[in-house]
C-alpha positions, 0 to 999 in steps of 0.5 A: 708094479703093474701086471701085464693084462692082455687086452684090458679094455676089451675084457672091460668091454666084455664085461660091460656086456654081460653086465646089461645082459645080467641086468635084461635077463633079471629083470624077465626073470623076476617078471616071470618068477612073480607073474604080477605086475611091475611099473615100467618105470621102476623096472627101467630105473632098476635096471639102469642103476642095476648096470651102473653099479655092476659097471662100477663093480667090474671096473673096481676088480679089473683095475684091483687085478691089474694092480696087484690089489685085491677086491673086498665085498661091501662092509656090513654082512657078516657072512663076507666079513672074514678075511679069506673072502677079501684075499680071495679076488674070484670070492670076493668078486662072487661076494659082490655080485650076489649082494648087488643081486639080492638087492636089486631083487629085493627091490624088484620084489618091492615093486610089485603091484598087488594087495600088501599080503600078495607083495608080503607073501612075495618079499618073504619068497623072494628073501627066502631064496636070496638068503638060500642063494647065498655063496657062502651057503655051498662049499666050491664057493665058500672060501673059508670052508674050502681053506679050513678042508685044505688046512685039516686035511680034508678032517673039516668036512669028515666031521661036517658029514658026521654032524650032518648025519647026526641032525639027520637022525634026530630030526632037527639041525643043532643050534647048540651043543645039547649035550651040555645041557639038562633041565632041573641040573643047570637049566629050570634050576631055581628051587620049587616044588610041584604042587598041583598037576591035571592032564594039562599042566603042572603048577609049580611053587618056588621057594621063596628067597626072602624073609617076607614075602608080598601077601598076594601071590603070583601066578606066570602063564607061558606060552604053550608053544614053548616050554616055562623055562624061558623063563628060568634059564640059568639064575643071572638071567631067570624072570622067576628068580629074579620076581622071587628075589623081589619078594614074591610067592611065585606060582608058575604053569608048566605045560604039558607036552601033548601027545596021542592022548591029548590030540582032541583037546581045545581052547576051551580046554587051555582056558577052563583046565589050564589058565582058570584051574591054575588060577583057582589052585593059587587060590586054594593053597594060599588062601588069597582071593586075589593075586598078580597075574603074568602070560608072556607071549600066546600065555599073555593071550590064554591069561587074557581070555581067561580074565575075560570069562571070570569077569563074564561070571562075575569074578575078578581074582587078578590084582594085576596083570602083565602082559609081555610080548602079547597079542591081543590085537592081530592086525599086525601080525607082523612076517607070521601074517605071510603064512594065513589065510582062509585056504590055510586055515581050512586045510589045518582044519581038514588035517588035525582040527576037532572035525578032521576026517580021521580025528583030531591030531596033533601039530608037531613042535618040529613044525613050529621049531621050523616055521620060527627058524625060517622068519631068520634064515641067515642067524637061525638056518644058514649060519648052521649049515655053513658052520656045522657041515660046511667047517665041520665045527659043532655049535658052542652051548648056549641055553637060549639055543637049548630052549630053543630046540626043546620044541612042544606039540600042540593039540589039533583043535586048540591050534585051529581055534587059535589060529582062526579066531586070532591071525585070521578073523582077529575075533578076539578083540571084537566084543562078543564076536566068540564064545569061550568056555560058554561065555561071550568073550569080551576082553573090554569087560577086564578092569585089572590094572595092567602093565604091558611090555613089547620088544623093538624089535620083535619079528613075531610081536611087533611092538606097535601090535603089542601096543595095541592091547591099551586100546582093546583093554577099554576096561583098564584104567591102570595101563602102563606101557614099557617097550624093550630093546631087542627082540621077541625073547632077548628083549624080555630076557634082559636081566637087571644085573648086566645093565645091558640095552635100553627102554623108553617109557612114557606116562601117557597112552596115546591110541597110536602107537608113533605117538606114544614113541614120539614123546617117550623117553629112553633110559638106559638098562633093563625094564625088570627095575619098572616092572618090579616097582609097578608090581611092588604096588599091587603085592600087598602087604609084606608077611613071613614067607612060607616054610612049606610048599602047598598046603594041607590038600596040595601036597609037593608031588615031585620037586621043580620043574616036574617031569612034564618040561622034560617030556620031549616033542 
């Protein structure tokens, strides 16, 4: 049965108004948002298609309402998917409008004229504030949020104030329930000792799970950004776990969380008293001169530097090396290159480098936690809000999350180092361009054999970037390259065990890395299995496990993971 709508045709006449009226006044107003050029032509055909569509939008809810029917957002948001948005006509309508804005400003962003950073730096300030705009974000137009208050009694948005003011007090908005969670009980639990420790890190010796173990040790270098037990999270899904269960004597570095009395230190210093100390520790309690080697993420890069200065002395301790979403090229830097240039480097430089005003200081893992949360506002910012304040519902635990939000400090001076050297000037695969630790720094001079791994769909390491290490590393001649599904951690944290995702390998190594896809086959499950074999070749022989941890001149100081993961930023 129709309902009686007074006027129909002349509220359609009104809406078609406003419609081309919307459409004029977006288009002046990303004109003047941009202050940069925007073809005529494609600013004409956005706005035409950007009233076609709204037109079509309108008729769609007027003819709905007339039928007693309802309007349901387009498929393929998650933030609109839940039922109340499409039983709510003025929701859905409001759903609707905004996709078909942020598209169109998306689009418009697109069609800037200007260098590729400007149009990036646009496209990422553009996305940022349609993710912000977003109806579901604001209580008055969140249906789902304003039916849960009206279910509770109002009790939803008490808790979301209570939420809110918690994340307030400590600084950071929650991403997990923490309180479920505590290194060394049931994250980092996998069984070790801590066998060597400086100002910069603690080496930790995990006991071996295996009768024999490979004669050769293994050493893992983490990022310095976050914390190790990314890689050892809970055992079904822990990289050092996994690389023991293998066989391995696994050795691992556990950064030191900087504070006050670390702020002057250098790249210098991660490279001679972090990476090489640690490697030259591995040497002394095993008494191998040669071991397998690991850096996953800025580690792959502090690995990487390390090997070069070795083999610039004249040193080749590394049997192998694996580089895991790793950046030794940083031509693409993928949506991270938005926030670097000169001027930005200057300013870090002028405020916590070795030549600050005041001294060196330090940059603040909150700083880093929210620069990495904003490259995915929707998954890592506004789904927080809208669940946490908006439903007053507390996040479920989850340890990746926990990781997460255990953010780490940085020394003033390194981080300067790094981010002139690497996503500004990208010196590090220039031949000699740099001196590090008194030695030009020639990565070519590595002969290691290497497999090298990216992820798919990595936002901060593109894939085609991590690729990009077959061609710095000339001196290899061993080099295997294996791409993951998923993303920047999921992608590397994906155990055996579950048989989930997928990775494509290919033999051969062409320098581009379209070319290397084109020809690359997919297998189904987890690339540990490739990795593990690879490894396998280089361990060496199989011996009887060790009984004790260290040895004679490194006595077990305190068991695993050490007191310096649990410091907090």
């Amino acid at each position: 049965m129709k309902k009686p709508v007074p006027a129909l045709d002349q509220i359609g006449q009104t809406a078609q108004a406003n419609v081309q009226a919307m459409g004029e006044a977006m288009t002046e107003s990303m004109k003047t948002l941009s202050g940069l050029k925007l073809p005529m032509d494609a600013l004409s055909k956005l706005q035409s298609d950007y009233v076609t569509q709204a037109t079509a939008m309108w008729n769609n809810a007027l003819t709905a309402f007339q039928t007693e029917g309802t309007t349901t957002p387009p498929p393929g948001d998650k933030r609109f998917a839940a039922d109340a948005w499409a039983k709510n006509p003025v929701a859905a309508m409001a759903a609707q409008t905004y996709l078909l804005n942020a598209r169109t400003l998306m689009q418009m962003a697109d069609s800037v004229q200007g260098d590729p950073k400007t149009k990036a730096r646009i496209r990422f300030a553009v996305q940022q504030w349609v993710d912000a705009a977003s109806p579901a974000n604001y209580l008055a137009t969140n249906p789902e949020a304003l039916a849960k208050a009206v279910e509770t009694r109002g009790e939803s948005i008490g808790q979301g104030m209570k939420l809110l003011m918690k994340d307030i007090e400590q600084g950071r908005m929650s991403q997990t329930d923490e309180s479920v969670f505590e290194v060394g009980r049931n994250v980092a639990t996998s069984e070790g000792a801590v066998v060597f420790e400086n100002q910069l890190f603690q080496l930790i010796e995990y006991k071996p799970t295996t009768a024999k173990v490979h004669e050769l040790p293994m050493l893992f270098v983490p990022p310095c950004i976050n914390k190790y037990y990314i890689l050892d999270l809970q055992p079904d899904n822990s990289v050092i776990a996994y690389t023991v269960a293998q066989g391995h004597r696994v050795f691992v570095v556990s950064w030191r969380n900087p504070d006050a009395s670390l702020v002057d230190k250098t790249w210098d210093d991660y490279i001679e008293h972090g990476a090489l100390r640690a490697i030259a520790e591995v040497q002394d309690i095993t008494g191998a001169e040669k071991l397998n080697t690991l850096g996953f993420c800025v580690g792959g890069t502090i690995l990487s530097t390390a090997l070069a200065v070795l083999a610039g002395r004249g040193e080749t301790p590394a049997k192998s090396m694996t580089l895991l979403t790793t950046l030794l090229d940083f031509s693409d830097t993928g949506i991270l290159d938005v926030f670097i240039d000169e001027a930005a480097v200057k300013l870090r430089e002028r405020t916590i480098g070795a030549e600050a005003p005041n001294g060196p200081g330090l940059l603040k893992g909150s700083e880093l936690a929210t620069t990495f949360s904003f490259l995915r506002p929707n998954d890592l910012v506004w789904n927080y809000v809208v669940g946490n304040y908006l439903k007053g519902e507390a996040p479920p635990p989850f340890d990746l999350l926990y990781w997460n939000g255990d953010s780490t400090n940085l020394p003033g001076p390194m981080f300067c180092w790094y981010l002139r050297n690497t996503y500004l000037t990208n010196a590090l695969r220039q031949p000699n361009a740099v001196t590090v630790c008194g030695k030009p720094l020639d990565l070519s001079k590595i002969q290691t054999p290497t497999f090298i791994y990216g992820s798919r769909e990595d936002h901060i390491v593109p894939w085609k970037a991590a690729y990009g290490s077959t061609g710095v590393l000339k001196g290899v001649k061993d080099k295997t390259f294996v791409l993951g599904a998923s993303g920047h951690i999921a992608g590397v944290i994906n155990p055996a065990s579950k048989n989930k995702r997928s990775h494509w390998v290919n033999s051969q190594l062409p320098a581009a890395a379209d070319d290397w896809f084109k020809t690359a086959t997919e297998q189904p499950g987890s690339w540990w299995p490739v990795w593990s074999g690879w490894l396998a070749k280089h361990g060496g022989k199989l011996v009887p496990a060790p009984k004790a941890y260290g040895n004679r001149s490194h006595k077990v100081i305190e068991p695993a993971p050490g007191r310096y993961v649990k410091q907090k930023a």
